[in-house]
N, C-alpha and C positions, 0 to 999 in steps of 0.2 A: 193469844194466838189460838186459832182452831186445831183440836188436835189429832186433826186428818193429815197437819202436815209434820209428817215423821222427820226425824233431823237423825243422823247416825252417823259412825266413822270414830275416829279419835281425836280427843281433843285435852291434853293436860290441865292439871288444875291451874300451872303458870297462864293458860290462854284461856284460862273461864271468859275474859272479853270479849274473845273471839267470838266464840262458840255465842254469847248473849248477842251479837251483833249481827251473827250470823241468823238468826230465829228472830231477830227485831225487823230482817228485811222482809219476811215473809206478812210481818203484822203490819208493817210501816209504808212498804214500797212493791206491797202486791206481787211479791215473787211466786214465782209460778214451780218451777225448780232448780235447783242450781249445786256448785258443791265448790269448796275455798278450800286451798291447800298451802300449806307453809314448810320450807325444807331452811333448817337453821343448822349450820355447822357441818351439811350434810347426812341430815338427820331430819327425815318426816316429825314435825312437832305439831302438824294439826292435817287435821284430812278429814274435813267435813262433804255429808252430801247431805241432800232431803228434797222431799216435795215431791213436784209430779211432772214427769218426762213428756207428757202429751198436755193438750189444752183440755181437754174432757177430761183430765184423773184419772183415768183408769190406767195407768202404766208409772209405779214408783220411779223414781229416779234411785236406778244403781250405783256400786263402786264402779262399776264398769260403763256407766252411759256416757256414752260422750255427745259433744255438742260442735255445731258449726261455728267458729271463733271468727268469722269474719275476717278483721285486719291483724288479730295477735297471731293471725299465721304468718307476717311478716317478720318477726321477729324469728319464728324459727327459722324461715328462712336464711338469714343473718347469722342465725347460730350455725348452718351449714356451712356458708361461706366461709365463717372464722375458722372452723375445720381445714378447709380446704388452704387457708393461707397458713393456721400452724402447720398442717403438711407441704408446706411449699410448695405446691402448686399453682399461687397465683400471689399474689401482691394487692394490697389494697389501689397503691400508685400506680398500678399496668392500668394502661389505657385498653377498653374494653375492644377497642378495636383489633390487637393485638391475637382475641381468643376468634373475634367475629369480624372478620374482613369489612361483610354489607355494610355493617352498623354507620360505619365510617362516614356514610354519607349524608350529603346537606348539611356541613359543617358539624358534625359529631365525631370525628378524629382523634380528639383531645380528651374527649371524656371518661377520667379513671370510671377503676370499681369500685372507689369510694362515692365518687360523685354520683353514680348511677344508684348505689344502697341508699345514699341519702337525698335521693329526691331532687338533685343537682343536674339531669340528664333535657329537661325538658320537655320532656315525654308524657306529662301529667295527662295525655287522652290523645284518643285519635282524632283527627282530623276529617276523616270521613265517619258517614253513620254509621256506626256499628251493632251487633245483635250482640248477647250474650252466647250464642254458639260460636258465634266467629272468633268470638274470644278464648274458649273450650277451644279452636280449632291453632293449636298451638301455633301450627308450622305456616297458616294465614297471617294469625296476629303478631306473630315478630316480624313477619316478612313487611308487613304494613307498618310498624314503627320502624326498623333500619329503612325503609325508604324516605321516612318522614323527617323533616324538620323541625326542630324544637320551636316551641312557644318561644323560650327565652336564650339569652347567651349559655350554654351550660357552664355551670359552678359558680355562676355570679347571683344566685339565686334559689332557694329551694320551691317547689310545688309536690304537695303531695302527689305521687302518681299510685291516687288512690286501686287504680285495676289493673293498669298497664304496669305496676310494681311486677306481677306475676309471670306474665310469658316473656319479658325481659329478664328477670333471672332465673326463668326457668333456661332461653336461652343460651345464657352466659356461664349456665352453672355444666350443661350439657356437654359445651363446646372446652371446658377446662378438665371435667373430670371427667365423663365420657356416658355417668347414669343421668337421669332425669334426677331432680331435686326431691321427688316423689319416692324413686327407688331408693336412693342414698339415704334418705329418711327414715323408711323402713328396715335397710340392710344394715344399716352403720350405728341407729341410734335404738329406734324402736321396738325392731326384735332383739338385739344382743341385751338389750337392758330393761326388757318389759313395760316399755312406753307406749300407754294407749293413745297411740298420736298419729295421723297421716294426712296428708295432703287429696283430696277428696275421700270416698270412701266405700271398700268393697261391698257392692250390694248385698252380697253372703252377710254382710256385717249391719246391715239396715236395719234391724232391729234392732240396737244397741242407741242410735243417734235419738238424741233428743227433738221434738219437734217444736222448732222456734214460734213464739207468739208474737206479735206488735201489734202496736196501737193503730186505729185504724189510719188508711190511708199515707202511710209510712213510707218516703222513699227516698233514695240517696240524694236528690236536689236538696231534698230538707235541712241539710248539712251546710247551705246557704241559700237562703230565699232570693238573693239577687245578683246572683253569678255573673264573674267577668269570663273573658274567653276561658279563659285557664281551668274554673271554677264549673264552667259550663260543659268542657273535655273530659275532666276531670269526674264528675260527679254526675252527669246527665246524659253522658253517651257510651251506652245505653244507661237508662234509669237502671236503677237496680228496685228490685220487690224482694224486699226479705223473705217473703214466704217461697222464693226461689230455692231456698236454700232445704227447703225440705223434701224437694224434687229430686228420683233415680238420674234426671239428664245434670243435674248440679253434684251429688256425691260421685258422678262416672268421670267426671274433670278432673283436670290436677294444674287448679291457677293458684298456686303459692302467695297470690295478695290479697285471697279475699276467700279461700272452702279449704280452710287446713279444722279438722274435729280431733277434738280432743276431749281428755278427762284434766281434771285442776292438777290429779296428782302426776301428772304426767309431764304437764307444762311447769310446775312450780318444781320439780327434782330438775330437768333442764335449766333451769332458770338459774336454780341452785349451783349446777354445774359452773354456768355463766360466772356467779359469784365469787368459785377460787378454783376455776378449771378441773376438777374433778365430780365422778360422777361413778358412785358403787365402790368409791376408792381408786379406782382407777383416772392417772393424769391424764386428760385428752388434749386441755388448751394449756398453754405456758401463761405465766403473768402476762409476759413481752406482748401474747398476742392479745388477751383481754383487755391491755391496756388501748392497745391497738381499734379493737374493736368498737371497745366504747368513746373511744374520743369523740369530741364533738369537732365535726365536720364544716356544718355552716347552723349559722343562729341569726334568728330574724325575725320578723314577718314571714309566713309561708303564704306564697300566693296562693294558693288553694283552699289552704283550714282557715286564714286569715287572723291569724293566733302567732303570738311569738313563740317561738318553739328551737329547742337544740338540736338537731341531726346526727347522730353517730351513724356508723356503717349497716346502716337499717336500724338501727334503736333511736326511741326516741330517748332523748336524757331528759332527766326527771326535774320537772319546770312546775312553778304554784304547786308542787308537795302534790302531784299527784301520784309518784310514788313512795309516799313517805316524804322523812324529813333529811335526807341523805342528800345533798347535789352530787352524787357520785352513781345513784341511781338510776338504771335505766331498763328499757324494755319496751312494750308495744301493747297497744288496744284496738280494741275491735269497736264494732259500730255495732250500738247497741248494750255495753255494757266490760264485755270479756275483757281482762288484762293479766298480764304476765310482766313478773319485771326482775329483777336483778339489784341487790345493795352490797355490793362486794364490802362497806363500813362493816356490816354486820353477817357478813359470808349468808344472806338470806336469798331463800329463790321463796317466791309467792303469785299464786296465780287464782283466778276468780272466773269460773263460766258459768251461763245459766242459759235458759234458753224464755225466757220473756224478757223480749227487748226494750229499751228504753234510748232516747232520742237524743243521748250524746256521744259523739264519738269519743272524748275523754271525757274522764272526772264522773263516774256515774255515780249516785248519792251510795248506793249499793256496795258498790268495792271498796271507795275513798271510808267506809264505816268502818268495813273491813280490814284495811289495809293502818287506821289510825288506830285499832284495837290490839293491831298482831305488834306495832311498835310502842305503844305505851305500853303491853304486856310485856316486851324485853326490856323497857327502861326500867320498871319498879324490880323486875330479879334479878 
């Protein structure tokens, strides 16, 4: 490995794998920068960073850089909600209709808050062309999915709703607790417990975000070359250019399914939380509700990813060991690489960002290295 790219952070001598697997992606799979974080027992056991925050190298990658995570901001997402239902404020089984009158229409009445985290709503894209401002334009784009008709029956099906995840529960999250999912974020998790985490990002803070790279010609249709309706809503309207993401009009948003930035140790101490409801010591989530949360919803074919996949209440559960070797695990990945997950087996939170993207939405060679080094390193101690 060249040894321009610095690797630092902490790393026990139990996780030397890690940390080797970590520096194998820089030699192996052209990592640009990035930084993996592991929270066991409640307890940081690895917080790596290294490499370089821009495409030109001239800006290290810090503790502090954070990165656009794409879709692992869906899970935080999810992690909010589960809050809001251990404070009783909503119920997974309440129909969404209940919080949002509109929604109600064109046959969507019926559609819990489960169905909607898990991709059961029908909503996987709009129906008219849409811009990525329109979508930024919160109080536009919910108003244009409650008028719209689902693709499918809702709950008899899952479709990723790869974009429209976002101002749907930003939505729904508005009309039950009364902040944006953005503010809640900040006030409830982030500041009290020093999470470098938000849902886009204050421009004062632009210097900190890492600047994404991809391969050329890189765009969310790539995710399937020969799209059905669904697939075509879904993933191509509007295209997405990752290099959006490194744009003042993209960190000024706040779409929870696809511009939450983060740091790894930020996402894998939540994550952590996810695994036995606490976080700093402090109880936030009960079992009752983690159990809750992680249930699997619907299991299928997903018309959209066109992958068999589990559904929890916005988590994905952990299917071909892409979060380890747990079926009790679960969490969320971004496009391009990023993942955060949860193994309540082994009370583990583990999260992976970087910012040179690669062209899977799960499974990237990168994390799965990762992620098989941090569990073979708890099996041998």
């Amino acid at each position: 490995m060249s040894p321009t790219f610095n690797i630092e952070g902490q790393c026990g001598e139990r996780f030397a794998a890690v940390r080797e697997a970590f520096m194998a992606n820089f030699e192996e799979h052209a990592e640009v920068g990035a930084a993996f974080a592991v929270v066991h027992k409640g307890e940081l056991v690895v917080d790596l960073w290294g490499g370089y925050a821009d495409a030109a190298g001239t800006r290290l990658w810090r503790p502090d850089t954070v990165s656009n995570v794409w879709s692992t901001t869906k899970g935080v997402a999810a992690i909010c909600f589960a809050l809001l239902v251990e404070r009783g404020m909503v119920n997974y089984d309440d129909r969404v209709a209940t919080f949002w009158p509109e929604f109600a229409a064109r046959g969507k009445g019926e559609i819990t808050v489960a169905q909607l985290l898990s991709h059961q709503a029908g909503l996987c894209g709009f129906r008219e062309p849409v811009t990525m401002q329109d979508i930024a334009d919160q109080a536009k784009a919910e108003q244009l999915l409650a008028d719209q008709a689902p693709y499918w029956q809702p709950g008899t099906r899952s479709g990723y709703h790869a974009v429209t995840y976002g101002p749907l529960v930003n939505a729904l999250f508005r009309r039950i607790e009364g902040r944006t999912l953005a503010q809640f974020l900040e006030e409830e998790l982030a500041r009290p417990y020093g999470l470098e985490i938000s849902v886009g990002l204050p421009e004062a803070e632009a210097g900190r975000a890492s600047e994404l790279v991809a391969p050329p010609n890189l765009s969310s249709p790539d995710a399937n070359p020969a799209p059905s309706p669904e697939q075509q809503a879904a993933l191509a309207n509007p295209v997405l250019d990752p290099l959006d993401a490194n744009t003042a009009v993209w960190r000024q948003a706040q779409i929870p399914s696809v511009n939450g930035f983060a740091t790894a140790k930020a996402l894998a101490r939540l994550y952590g939380m996810m695994s036995d409801g606490t976080l700093d010591g402090d109880r936030l989530i009960s079992p009752e509700t983690l159990a809750m949360a992680s249930a699997v919803r619907i299991e299928g074919e997903d018309l959209v990813l066109g992958l068999e996949v589990k559904w929890a209440a916005g988590f994905l559960r952990n299917i071909h060991n892409v979060y380890g070797d747990s079926d009790a695990a679960f969490g969320h990945s971004g496009w391009g690489g990023s993942l955060a997950y949860a193994d309540p087996d082994r009370k583990l939170g583990v999260a992976y960002v970087m910012n040179a993207m690669g062209p899977n939405l799960v499974g990237d060679p990168r994390g799965l290295s990762l992620i098989e080094a941090t569990v073979a390193s708890l099996k041998v101690n």
